[in-house]
ZALO-367722 format. One record per residue (C-alpha): residue number from 1; x, y, z. Coordinates in Angstrom, 1 decimal, padded with zeros to 4 digits, always signed. Layout:
{r NUM; {X; Y; Z}};
...
***
This chain:
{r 1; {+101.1; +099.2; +117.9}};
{r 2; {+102.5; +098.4; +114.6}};
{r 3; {+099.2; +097.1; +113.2}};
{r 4; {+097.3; +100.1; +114.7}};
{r 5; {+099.7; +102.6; +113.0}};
{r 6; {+099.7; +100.7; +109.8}};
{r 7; {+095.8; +100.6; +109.8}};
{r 8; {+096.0; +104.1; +110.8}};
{r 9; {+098.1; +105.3; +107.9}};
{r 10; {+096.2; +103.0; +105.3}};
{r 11; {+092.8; +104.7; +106.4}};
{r 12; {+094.2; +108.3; +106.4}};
{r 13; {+095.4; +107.4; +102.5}};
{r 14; {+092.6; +105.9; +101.2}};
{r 15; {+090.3; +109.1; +102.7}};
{r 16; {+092.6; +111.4; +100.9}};
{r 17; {+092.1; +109.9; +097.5}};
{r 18; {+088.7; +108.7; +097.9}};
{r 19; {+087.7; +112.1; +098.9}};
{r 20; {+089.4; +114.1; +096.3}};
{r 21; {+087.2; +116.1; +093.9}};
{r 22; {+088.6; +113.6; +090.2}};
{r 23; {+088.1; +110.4; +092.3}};
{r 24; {+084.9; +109.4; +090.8}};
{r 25; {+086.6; +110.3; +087.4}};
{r 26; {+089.3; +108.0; +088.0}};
{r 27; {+087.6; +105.6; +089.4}};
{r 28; {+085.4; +105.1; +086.7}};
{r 29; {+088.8; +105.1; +084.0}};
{r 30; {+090.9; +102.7; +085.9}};
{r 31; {+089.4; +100.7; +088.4}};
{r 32; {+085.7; +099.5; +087.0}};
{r 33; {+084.8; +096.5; +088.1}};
{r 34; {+082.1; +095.5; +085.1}};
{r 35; {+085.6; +096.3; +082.9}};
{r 36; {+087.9; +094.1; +084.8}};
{r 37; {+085.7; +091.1; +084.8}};
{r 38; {+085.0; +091.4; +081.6}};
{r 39; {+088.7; +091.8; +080.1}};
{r 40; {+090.1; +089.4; +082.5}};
{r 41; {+089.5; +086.1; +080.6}};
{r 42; {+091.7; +087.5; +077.6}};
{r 43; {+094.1; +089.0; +079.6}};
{r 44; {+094.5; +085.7; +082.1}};
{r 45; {+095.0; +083.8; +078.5}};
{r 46; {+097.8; +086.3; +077.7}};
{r 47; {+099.7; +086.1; +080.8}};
{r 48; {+100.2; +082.0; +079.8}};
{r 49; {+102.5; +083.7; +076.9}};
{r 50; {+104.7; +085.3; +079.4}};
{r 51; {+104.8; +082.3; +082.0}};
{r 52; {+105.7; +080.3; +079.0}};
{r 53; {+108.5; +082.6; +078.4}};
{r 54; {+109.5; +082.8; +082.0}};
{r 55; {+109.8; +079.4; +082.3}};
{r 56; {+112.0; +078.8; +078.8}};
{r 57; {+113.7; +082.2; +079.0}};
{r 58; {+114.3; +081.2; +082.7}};
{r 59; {+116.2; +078.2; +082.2}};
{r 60; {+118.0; +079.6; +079.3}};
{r 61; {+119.7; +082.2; +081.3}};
{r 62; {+120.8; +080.3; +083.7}};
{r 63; {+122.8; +077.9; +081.4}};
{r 64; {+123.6; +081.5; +079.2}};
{r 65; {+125.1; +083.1; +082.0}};
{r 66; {+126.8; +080.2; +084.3}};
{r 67; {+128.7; +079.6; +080.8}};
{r 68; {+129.6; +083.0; +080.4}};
{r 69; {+130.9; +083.1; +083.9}};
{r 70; {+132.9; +079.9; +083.6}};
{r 71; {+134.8; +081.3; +080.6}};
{r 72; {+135.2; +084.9; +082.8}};
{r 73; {+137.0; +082.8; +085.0}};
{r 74; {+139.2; +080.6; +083.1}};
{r 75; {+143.2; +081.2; +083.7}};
{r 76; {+145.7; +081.5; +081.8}};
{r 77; {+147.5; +083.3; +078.7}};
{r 78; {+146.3; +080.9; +076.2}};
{r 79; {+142.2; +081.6; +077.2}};
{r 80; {+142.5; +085.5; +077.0}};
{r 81; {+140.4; +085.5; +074.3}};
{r 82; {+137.6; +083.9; +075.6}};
{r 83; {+138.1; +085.7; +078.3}};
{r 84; {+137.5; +089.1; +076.0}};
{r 85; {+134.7; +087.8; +074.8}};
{r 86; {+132.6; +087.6; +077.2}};
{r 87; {+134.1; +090.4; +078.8}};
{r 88; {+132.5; +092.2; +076.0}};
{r 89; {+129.1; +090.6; +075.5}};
{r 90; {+128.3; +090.9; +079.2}};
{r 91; {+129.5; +094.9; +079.0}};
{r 92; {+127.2; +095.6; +076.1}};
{r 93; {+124.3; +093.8; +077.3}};
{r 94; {+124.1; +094.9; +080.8}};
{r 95; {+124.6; +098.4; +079.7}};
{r 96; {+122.0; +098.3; +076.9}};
{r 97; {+118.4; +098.6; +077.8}};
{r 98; {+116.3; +095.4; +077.6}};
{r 99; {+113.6; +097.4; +075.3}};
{r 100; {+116.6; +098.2; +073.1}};
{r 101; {+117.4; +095.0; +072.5}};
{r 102; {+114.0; +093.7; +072.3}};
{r 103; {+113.6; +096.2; +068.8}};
{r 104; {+117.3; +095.3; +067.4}};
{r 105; {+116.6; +091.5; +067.9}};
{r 106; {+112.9; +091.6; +066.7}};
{r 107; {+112.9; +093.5; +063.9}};
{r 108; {+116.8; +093.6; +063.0}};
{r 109; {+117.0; +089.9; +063.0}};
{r 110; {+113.4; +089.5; +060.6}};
{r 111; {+114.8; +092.3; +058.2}};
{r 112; {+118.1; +090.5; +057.1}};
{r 113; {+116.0; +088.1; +055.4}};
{r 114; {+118.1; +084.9; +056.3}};
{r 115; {+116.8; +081.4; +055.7}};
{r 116; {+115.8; +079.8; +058.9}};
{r 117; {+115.5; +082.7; +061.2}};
{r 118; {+112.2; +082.7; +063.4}};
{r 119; {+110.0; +085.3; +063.2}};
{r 120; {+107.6; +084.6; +065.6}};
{r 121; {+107.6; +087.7; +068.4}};
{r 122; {+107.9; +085.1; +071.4}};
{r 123; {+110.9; +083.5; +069.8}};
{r 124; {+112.4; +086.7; +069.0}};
{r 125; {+111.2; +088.5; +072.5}};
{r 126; {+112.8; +085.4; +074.6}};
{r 127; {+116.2; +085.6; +072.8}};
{r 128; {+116.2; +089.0; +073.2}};
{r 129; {+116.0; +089.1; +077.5}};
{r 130; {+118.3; +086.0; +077.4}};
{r 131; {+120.7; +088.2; +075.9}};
{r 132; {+120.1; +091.0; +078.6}};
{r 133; {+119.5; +088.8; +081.6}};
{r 134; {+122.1; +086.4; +080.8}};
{r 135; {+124.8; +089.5; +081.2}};
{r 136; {+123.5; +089.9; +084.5}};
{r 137; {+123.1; +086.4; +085.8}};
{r 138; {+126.6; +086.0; +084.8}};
{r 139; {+128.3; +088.6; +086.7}};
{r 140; {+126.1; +086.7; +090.0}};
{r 141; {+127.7; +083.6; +088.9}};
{r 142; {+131.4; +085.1; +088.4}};
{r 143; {+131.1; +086.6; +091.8}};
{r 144; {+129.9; +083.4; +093.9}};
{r 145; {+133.0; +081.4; +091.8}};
{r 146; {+135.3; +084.0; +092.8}};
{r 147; {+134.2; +083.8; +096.4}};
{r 148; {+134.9; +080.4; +097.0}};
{r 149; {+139.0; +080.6; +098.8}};
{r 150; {+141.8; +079.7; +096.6}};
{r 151; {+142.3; +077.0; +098.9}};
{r 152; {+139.5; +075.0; +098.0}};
{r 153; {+140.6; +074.9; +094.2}};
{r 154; {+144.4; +074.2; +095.4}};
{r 155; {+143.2; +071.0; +097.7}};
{r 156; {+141.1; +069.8; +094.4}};
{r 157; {+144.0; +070.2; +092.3}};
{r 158; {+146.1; +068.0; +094.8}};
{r 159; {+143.7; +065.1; +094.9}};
{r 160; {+144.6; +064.7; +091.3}};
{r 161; {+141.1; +066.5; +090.2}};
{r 162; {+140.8; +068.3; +087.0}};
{r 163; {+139.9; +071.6; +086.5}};
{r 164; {+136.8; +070.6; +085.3}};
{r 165; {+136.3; +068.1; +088.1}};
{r 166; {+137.0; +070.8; +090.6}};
{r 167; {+134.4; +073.3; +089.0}};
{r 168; {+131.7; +070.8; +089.0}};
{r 169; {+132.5; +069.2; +092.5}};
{r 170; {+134.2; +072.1; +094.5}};
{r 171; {+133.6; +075.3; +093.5}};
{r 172; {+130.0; +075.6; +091.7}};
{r 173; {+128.1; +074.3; +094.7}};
{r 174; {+129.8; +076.4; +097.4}};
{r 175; {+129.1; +078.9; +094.7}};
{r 176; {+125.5; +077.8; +094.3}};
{r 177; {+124.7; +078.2; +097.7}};
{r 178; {+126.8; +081.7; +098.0}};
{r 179; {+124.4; +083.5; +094.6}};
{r 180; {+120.9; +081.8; +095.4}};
{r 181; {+119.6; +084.7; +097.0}};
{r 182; {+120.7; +087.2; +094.4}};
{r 183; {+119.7; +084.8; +091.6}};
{r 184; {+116.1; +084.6; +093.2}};
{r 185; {+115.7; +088.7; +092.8}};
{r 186; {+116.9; +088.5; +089.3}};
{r 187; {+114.2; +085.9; +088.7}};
{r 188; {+111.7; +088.3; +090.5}};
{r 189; {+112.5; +091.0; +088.1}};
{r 190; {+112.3; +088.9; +085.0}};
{r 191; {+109.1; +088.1; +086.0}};
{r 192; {+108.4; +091.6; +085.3}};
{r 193; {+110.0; +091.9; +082.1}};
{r 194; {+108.7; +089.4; +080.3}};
{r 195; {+105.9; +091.4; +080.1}};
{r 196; {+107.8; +093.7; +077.5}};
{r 197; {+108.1; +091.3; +074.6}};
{r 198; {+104.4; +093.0; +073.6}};
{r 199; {+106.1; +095.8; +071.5}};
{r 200; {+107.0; +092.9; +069.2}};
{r 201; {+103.1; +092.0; +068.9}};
{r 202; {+103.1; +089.2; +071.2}};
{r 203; {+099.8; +089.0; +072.5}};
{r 204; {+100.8; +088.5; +076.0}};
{r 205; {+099.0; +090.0; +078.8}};
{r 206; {+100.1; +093.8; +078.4}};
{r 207; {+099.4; +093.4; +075.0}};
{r 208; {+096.4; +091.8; +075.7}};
{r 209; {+095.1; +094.9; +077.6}};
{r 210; {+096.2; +097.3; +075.4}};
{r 211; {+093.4; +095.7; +072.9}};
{r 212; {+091.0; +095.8; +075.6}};
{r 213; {+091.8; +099.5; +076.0}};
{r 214; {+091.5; +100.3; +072.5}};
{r 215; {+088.4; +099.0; +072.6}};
{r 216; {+086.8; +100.4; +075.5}};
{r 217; {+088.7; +103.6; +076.1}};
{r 218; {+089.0; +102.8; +079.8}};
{r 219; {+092.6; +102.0; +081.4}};
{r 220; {+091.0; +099.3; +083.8}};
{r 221; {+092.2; +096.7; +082.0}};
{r 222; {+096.5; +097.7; +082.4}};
{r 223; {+095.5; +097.5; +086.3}};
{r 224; {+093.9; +094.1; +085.5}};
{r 225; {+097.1; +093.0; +084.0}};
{r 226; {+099.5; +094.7; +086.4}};
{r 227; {+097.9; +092.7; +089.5}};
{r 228; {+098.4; +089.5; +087.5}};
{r 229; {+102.0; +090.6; +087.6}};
{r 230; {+102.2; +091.4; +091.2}};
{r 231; {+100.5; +087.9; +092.0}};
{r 232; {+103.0; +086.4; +090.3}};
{r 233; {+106.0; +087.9; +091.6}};
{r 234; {+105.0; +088.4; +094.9}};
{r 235; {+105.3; +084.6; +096.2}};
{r 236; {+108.9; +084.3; +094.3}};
{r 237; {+109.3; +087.6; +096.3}};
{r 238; {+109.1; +085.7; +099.3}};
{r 239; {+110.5; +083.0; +098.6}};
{r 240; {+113.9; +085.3; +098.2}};
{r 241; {+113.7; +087.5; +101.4}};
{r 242; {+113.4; +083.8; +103.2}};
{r 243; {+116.1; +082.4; +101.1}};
{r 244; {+118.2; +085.5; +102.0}};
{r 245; {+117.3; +085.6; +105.7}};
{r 246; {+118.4; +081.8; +106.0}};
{r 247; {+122.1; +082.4; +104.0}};
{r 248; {+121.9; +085.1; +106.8}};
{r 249; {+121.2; +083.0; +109.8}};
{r 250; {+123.5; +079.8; +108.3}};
{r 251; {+126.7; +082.9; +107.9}};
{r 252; {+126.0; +084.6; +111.8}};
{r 253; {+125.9; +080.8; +112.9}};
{r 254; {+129.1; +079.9; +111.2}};
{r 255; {+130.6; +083.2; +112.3}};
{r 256; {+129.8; +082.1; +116.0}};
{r 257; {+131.7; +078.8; +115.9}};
***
């Protein structure tokens, strides 16, 4: 039944469109085969740049934003500060948009004219969603640290373990375990985003097609790039809904005992 429906409604939508008096118009301007096969090379070679900044922006963030949420979560008068701090940056950075920041770092940074600054765009681009992402990554990091009981910390502290014996030990891989779904969907979404750093003139895949389309006048090749991005993120996609169906089954079994 639910494969008939689903055939069903697929059919009845691809009737409507196909049959619709600017199909062949449409057609013809975004989904050309001869122009897909032929702009694909360049744009396959530009989605390398934004794997290559998935991969190093990745691993960034996740060191960014577990240290930001380690110094969220320090105690004490004498670490208020710190605790501001990042307060702050994470704030201003989740509440700034990502394309925002991607024109204040990569042009703001370039224009004070310091020695030693990079210029390169996929330097500037991958600082630029650290910053953003890392805000975010954080506040998933802060809330699996605070979830762990009080009691766990208080039985550390009584073994004679220091606090930074009972983060590494006791409370980050409870918290680990607690965020991993969450942390996957983030990743899903940068996978998206990296895609953005081509309004600094990285020739990444987006920007990649946008030359193609200058050249051709035909839209083909942003559909061409967009399906790269869905066959990337679409496996990591998975890979979180089974990730959060397992935290699922592991917390109903637990709840059961």
């Amino acid at each position: 039944m639910a494969l008939a429906s689903t055939l069903l409604f697929a059919a009845v939508a691809y009737l409507a469109v196909t049959s619709s008096p600017g199909w062949p118009r449409v057609q013809a301007t975004f989904f050309s085969p001869s122009v897909a096969l032929e702009s694909l090379p360049d744009i396959a070679r530009g989605l390398l740049v934004n794997l290559q900044v998935l991969v190093v922006g990745g691993l960034l963030v996740l060191l960014v934003g577990l240290g930001t949420a380690a110094l969220r979560t320090l105690r004490g008068p004498a670490f208020a500060p710190l605790r501001l701090l990042a307060t702050a940056y994470v704030d201003l950075f989740r509440g700034m948009p990502l394309i925002i920041v991607l024109y204040l770092v990569g042009f703001g940074f370039p224009a004070l004219g310091l020695q030693g600054v990079p210029t390169s765009p996929f330097v500037l681009g991958t600082a630029a969603i650290v910053l953003v992402y890392s805000a975010y990554v954080a506040e998933v990091f802060r809330a699996g640290i605070e979830s762990v009981h009080p009691s766990q910390r208080a039985a550390a502290r009584s073994l004679g373990l220091t606090h930074r014996q009972t983060m590494r030990i006791v409370v980050l891989p409870q918290a680990l375990r607690t965020v991993t779904p969450a942390l996957l969907n983030d990743f899903v979404a940068l996978q998206k985003d990296v895609g953005l750093i081509s309004v600094l003139g990285a020739v990444d895949a987006v920007r990649s097609a946008q030359i193609q389309v200058g050249q051709s006048f035909n839209f083909t090749p942003y559909v061409v790039a967009g399906l790269l991005f869905v066959l990337l993120a679409v496996p990591s996609a998975r890979l979180a809904d089974a990730v959060t169906a397992r935290a699922r089954r592991r917390q109903q079994s637990g709840s059961l005992l």
